[in-house]
Short mmCIF file of the C-alpha atoms (twelve columns), coordinates in Angstrom:
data_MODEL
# 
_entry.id   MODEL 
# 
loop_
_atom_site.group_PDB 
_atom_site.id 
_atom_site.type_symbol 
_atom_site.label_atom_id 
_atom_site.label_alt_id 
_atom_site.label_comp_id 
_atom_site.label_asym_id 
_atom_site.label_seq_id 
_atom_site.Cartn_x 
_atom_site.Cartn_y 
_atom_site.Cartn_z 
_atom_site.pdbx_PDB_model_num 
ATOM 1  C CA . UNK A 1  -13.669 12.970  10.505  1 
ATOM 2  C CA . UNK A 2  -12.032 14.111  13.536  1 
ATOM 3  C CA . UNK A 3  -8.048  16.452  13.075  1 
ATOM 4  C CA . UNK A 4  -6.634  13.745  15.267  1 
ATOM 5  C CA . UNK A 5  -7.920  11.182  12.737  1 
ATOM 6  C CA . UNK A 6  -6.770  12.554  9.976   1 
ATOM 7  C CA . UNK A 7  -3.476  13.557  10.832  1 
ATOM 8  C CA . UNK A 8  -2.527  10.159  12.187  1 
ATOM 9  C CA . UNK A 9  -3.895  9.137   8.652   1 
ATOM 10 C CA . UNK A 10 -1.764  11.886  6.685   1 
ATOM 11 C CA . UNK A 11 1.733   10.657  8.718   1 
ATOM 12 C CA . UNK A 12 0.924   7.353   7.907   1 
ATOM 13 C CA . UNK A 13 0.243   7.633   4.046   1 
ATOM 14 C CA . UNK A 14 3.040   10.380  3.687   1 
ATOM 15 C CA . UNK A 15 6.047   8.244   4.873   1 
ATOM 16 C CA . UNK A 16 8.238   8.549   2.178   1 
ATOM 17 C CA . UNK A 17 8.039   4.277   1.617   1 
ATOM 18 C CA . UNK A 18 4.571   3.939   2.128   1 
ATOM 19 C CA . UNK A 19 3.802   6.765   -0.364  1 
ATOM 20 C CA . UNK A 20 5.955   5.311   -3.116  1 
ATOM 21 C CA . UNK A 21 3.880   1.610   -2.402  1 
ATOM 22 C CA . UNK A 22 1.004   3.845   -2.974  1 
ATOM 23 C CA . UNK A 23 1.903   5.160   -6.228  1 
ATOM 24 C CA . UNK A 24 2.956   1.856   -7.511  1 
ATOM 25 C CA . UNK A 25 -0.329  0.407   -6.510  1 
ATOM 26 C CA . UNK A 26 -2.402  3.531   -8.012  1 
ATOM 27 C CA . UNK A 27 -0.735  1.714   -11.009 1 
ATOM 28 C CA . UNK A 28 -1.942  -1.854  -10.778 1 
ATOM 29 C CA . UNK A 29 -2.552  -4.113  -7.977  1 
ATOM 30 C CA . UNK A 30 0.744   -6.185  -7.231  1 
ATOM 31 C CA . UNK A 31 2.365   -8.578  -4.822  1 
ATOM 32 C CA . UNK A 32 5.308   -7.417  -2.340  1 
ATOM 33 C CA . UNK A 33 8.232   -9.269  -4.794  1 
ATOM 34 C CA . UNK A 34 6.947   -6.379  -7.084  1 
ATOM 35 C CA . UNK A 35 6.801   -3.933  -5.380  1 
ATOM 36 C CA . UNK A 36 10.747  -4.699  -3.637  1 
ATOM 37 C CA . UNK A 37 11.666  -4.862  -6.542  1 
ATOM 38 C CA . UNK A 38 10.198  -1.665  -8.139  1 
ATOM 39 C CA . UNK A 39 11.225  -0.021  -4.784  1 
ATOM 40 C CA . UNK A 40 14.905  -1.658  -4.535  1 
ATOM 41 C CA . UNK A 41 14.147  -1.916  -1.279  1 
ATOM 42 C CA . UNK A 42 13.947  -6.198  0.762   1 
ATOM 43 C CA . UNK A 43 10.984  -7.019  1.406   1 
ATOM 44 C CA . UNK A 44 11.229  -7.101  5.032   1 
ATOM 45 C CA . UNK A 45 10.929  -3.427  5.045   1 
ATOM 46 C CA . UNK A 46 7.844   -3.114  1.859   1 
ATOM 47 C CA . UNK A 47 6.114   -6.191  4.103   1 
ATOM 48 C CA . UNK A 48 6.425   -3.687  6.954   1 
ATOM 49 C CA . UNK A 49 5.158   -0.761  5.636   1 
ATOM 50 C CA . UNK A 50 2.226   -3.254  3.484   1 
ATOM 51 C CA . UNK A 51 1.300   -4.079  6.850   1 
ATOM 52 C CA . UNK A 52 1.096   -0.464  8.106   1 
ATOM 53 C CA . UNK A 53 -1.124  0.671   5.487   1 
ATOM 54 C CA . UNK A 54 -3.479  -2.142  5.874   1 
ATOM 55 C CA . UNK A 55 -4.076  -1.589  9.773   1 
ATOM 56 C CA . UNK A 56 -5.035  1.681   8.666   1 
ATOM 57 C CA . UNK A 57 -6.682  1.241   6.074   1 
ATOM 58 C CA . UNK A 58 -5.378  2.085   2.729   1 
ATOM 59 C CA . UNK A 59 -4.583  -1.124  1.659   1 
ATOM 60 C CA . UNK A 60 -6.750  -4.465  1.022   1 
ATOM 61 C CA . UNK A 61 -4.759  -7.711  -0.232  1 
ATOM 62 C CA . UNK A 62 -5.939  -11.451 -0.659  1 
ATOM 63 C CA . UNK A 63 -4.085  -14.877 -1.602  1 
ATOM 64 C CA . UNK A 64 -3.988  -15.277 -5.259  1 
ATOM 65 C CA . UNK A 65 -2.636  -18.779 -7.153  1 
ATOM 66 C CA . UNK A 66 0.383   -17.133 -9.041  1 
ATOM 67 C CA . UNK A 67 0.610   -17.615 -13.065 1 
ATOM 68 C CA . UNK A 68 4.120   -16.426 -12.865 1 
ATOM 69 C CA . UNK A 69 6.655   -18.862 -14.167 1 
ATOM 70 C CA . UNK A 70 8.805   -18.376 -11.125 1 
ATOM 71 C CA . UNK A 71 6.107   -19.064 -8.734  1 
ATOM 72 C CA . UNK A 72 3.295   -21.172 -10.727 1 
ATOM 73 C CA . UNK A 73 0.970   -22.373 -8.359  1 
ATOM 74 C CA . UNK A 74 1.786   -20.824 -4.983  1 
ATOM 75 C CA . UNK A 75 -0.041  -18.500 -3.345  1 
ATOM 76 C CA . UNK A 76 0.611   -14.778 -3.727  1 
ATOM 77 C CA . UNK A 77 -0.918  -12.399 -1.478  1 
ATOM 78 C CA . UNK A 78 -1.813  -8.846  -3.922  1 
ATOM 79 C CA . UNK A 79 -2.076  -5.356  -2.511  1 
ATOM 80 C CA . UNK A 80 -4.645  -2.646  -3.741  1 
ATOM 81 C CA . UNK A 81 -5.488  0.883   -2.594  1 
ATOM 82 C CA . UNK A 82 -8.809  1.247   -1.056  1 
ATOM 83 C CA . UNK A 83 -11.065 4.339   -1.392  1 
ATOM 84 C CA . UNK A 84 -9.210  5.778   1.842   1 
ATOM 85 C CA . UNK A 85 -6.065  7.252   -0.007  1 
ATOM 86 C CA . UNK A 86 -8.281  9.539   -2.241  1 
ATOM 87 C CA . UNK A 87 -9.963  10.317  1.201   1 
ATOM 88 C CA . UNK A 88 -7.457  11.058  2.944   1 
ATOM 89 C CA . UNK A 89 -5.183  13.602  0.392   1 
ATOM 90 C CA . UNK A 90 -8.829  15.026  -0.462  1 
ATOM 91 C CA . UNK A 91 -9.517  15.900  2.660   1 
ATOM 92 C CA . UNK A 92 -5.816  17.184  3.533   1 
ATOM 93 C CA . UNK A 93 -6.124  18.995  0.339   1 
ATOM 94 C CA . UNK A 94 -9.310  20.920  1.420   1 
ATOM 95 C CA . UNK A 95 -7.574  21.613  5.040   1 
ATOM 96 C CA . UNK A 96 -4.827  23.320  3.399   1 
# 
């Protein structure tokens, strides 16, 4: 992995947001209502950030037909970490 790749990975996954999704989601997978809500934060702003860390990969998501008496039947999209994160604070880690 090139530096340049890997800082642009480490200021991405250490934004103070996106690192708190993160350590929700090291948790449990969950959908953005969750994760507002965990956050206090609208969901503009988590969607935003969501989106970040999926372009760069540290996120995957897909649809998901909710069981939640609020929102029985719609579809939910979930968020879980992908193998990058570790990566990416290994590898910081080891640089430091």
């Amino acid at each position: 992995m090139k530096i340049e790749d890997n800082l642009k990975d480490v200021h991405v996954l250490l934004h103070p947001k996106r690192y708190r999704i993160v350590e929700l989601l090291e948790e449990k997978p969950m959908h953005i209502n969750e994760i507002s809500n965990a956050l206090g934060e609208e969901r503009r702003l988590i969607s935003y950030h969501l989106l970040t860390l999926e372009e760069h990969g540290f996120l995957s998501s897909k649809y998901e037909i909710s069981d939640d008496a609020k929102s029985k039947g719609k579809a939910i999209r979930k968020y879980w970490l992908t193998g990058k994160v570790e990566e990416v604070i290994s590898e910081l880690k080891r640089r430091l």
